[in-house]
N, C-alpha and C positions, 0 to 999 in steps of 0.2 A: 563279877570279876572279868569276864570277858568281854565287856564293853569298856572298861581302862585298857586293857590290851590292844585291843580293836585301833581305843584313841594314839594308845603309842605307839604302832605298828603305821598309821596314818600319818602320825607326824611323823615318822621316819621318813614315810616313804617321800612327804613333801620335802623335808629338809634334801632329801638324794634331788629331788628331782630340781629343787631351789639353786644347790650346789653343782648343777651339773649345767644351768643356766648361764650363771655368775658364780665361777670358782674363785676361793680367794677371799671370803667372807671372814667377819670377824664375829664371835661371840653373839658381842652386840645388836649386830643386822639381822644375823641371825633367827636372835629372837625378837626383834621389832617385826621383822617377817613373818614369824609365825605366831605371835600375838602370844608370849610368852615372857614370862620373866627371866632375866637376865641370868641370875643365878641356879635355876632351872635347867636353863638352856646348856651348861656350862658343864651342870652333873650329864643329862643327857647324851650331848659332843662325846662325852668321854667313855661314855657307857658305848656308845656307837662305835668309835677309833677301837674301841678293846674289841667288838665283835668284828671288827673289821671294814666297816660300812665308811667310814669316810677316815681321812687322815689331816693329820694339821701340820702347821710348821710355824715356831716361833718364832714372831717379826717385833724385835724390842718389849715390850709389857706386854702385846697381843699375842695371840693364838689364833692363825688361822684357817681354814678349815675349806676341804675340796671332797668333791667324790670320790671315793676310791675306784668305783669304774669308770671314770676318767682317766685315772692312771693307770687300769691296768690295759687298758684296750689302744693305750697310746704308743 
């Protein structure tokens, strides 16, 4: 059990640090980034914005997605 934690605690930490490179991402890049499926990636995001870790803003059908310590140190 805690080597799946391990693994999501890791893609978190990528996806912050992916997002803090290139703010502004979608879903999609996302997870072509991290070698993930789309729909995955999409529960994830969300699981993340609820804890606080990144935030998004809906641009027409997308949802797009930024660090949250990008925004708060700005």
């Amino acid at each position: 059990m805690t080597s799946k934690r391990n693994e999501k605690n890791e893609l978190s930490n990528r996806i912050k640090k992916l997002l803090s490179e290139t703010p502004g991402l979608s879903v999609k890049e996302i997870a072509k980034a991290s070698d993930v499926n789309r729909q995955f990636m999409a529960g994830f995001l969300l699981a993340m914005e609820e804890k606080g870790d990144v935030y998004s803003r809906k641009v027409g059908p997308a949802r797009i997605y930024f660090n949250n310590e990008v925004k708060t140190n700005e």
